[in-house]
C-alpha positions as CSV (number, residue, x, y, z in Angstrom):
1,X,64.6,161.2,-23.5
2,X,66.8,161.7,-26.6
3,X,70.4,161.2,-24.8
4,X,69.4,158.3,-22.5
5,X,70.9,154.8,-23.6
6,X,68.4,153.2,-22.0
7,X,65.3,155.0,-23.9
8,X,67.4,154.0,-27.1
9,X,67.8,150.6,-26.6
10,X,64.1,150.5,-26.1
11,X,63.0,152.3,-29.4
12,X,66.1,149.8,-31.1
13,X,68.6,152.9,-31.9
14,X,71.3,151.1,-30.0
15,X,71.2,147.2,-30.3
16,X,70.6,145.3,-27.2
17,X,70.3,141.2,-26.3
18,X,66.7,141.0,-25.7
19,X,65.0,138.9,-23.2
20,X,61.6,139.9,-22.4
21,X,59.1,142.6,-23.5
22,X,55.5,143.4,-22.6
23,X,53.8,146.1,-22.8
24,X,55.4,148.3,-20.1
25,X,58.9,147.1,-20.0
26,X,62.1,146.3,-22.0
27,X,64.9,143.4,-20.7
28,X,68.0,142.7,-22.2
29,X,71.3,141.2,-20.9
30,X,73.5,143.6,-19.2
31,X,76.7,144.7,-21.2
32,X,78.6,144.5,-18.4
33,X,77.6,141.6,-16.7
34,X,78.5,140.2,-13.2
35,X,77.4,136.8,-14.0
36,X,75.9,134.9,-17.4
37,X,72.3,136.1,-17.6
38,X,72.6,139.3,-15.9
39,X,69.5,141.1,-17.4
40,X,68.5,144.4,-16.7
41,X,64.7,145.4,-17.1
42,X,63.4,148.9,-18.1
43,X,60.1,150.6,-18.4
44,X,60.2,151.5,-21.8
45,X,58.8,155.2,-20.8
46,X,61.6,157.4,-19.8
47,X,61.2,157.8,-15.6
48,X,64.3,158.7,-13.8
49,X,63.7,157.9,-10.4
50,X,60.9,154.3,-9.2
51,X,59.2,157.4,-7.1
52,X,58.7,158.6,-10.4
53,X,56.3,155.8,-11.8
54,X,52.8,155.3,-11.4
55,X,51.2,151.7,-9.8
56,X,50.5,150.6,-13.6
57,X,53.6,151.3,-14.9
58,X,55.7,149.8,-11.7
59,X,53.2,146.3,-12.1
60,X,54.1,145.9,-15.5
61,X,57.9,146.6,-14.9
62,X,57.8,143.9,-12.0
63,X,55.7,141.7,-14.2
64,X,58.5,141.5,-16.6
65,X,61.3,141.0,-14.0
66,X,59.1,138.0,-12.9
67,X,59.2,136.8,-16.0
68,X,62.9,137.1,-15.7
69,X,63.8,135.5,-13.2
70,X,61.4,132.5,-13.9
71,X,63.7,132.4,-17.1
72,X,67.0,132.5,-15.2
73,X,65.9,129.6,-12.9
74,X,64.7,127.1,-15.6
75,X,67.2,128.4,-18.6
76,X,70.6,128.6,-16.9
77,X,69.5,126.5,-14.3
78,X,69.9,128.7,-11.5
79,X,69.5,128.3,-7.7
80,X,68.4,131.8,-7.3
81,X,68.5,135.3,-7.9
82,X,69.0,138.7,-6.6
83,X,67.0,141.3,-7.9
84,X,67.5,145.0,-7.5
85,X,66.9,148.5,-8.0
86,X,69.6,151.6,-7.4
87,X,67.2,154.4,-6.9
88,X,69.3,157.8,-6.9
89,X,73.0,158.4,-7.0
90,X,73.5,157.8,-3.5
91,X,71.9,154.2,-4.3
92,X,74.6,153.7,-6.7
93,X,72.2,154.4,-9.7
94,X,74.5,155.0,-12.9
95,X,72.1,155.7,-15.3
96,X,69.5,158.5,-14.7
97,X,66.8,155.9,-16.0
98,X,64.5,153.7,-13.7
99,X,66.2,150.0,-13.8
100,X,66.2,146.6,-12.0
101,X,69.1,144.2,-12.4
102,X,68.2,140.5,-12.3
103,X,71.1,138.6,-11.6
104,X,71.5,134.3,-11.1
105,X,72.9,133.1,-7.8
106,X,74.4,129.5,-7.7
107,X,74.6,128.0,-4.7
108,X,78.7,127.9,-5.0
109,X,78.8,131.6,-6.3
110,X,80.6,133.2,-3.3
111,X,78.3,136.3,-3.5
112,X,76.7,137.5,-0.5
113,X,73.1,138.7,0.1
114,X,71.4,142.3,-0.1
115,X,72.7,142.8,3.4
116,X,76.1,143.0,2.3
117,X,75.5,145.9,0.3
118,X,75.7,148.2,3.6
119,X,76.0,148.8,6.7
120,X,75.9,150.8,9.7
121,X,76.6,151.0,13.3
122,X,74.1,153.5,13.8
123,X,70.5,152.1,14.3
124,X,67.7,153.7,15.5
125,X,65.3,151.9,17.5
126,X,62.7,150.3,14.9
127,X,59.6,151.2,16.5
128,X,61.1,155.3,15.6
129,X,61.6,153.8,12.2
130,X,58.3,152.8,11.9
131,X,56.8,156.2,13.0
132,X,59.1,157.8,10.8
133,X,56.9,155.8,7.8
134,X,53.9,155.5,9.0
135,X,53.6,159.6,9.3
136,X,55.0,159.5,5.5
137,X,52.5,156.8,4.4
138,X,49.6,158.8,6.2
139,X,50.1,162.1,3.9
């Protein structure tokens, strides 16, 4: 897509900190990173949404954030990582271009975990939940 940063850092219009290619995908440090080696993988085909991308392309993007975080563990000598994936603006996705942040955890970070993210007071039973997907799956 010709307005999308993240198509253009891909084709090398806008210059970006590589970290990993393959085939499929593109990663680079964030700009705005929340930690050192904050890297942010993209398929390198413009998709907007990860409902949007086919099995081959989704492997090869999670092949490269493997590759990733394998790299953030033994190069900054992380303890961890959290990886993840703002699908949709009510997701918190910024940019209208399929994305997954890989970010190191140390051990004395102070972050907190994917559950922190949010929350609510309203839970349906699970076995509802589960119908609910299941019916979706079954399409």
């Amino acid at each position: 897509m010709a307005d999308c940063i993240f198509c253009k850092i891909v084709d090398g219009e806008i210059e970006a900190n590589k970290i990993f290619e393959n085939s499929s995908a593109f990663a680079f440090l964030d700009a705005n990173p929340l930690v050192d080696g904050h890297v942010v993988v993209v398929p390198k085909g413009h998709v907007e949404r990860f409902s949007d991308m086919d099995g081959e392309a989704a492997a090869g993007l999670f092949d490269a954030v493997q590759a990733v975080h394998d790299a953030i563990l033994s190069g900054l000598d992380a303890d961890g990582t959290n990886i993840g994936l703002n699908d949709g603006k009510a997701a918190g996705q910024a940019i209208p271009h399929t994305h997954v942040h890989v970010i190191p955890r140390y051990s004395d970070d102070g972050g907190g975990s994917l559950h922190s993210i949010v929350q609510s007071d309203d839970i349906s039973e699970l076995e509802e939940v589960q119908e609910k997907l299941l019916s979706s799956l079954c399409r």
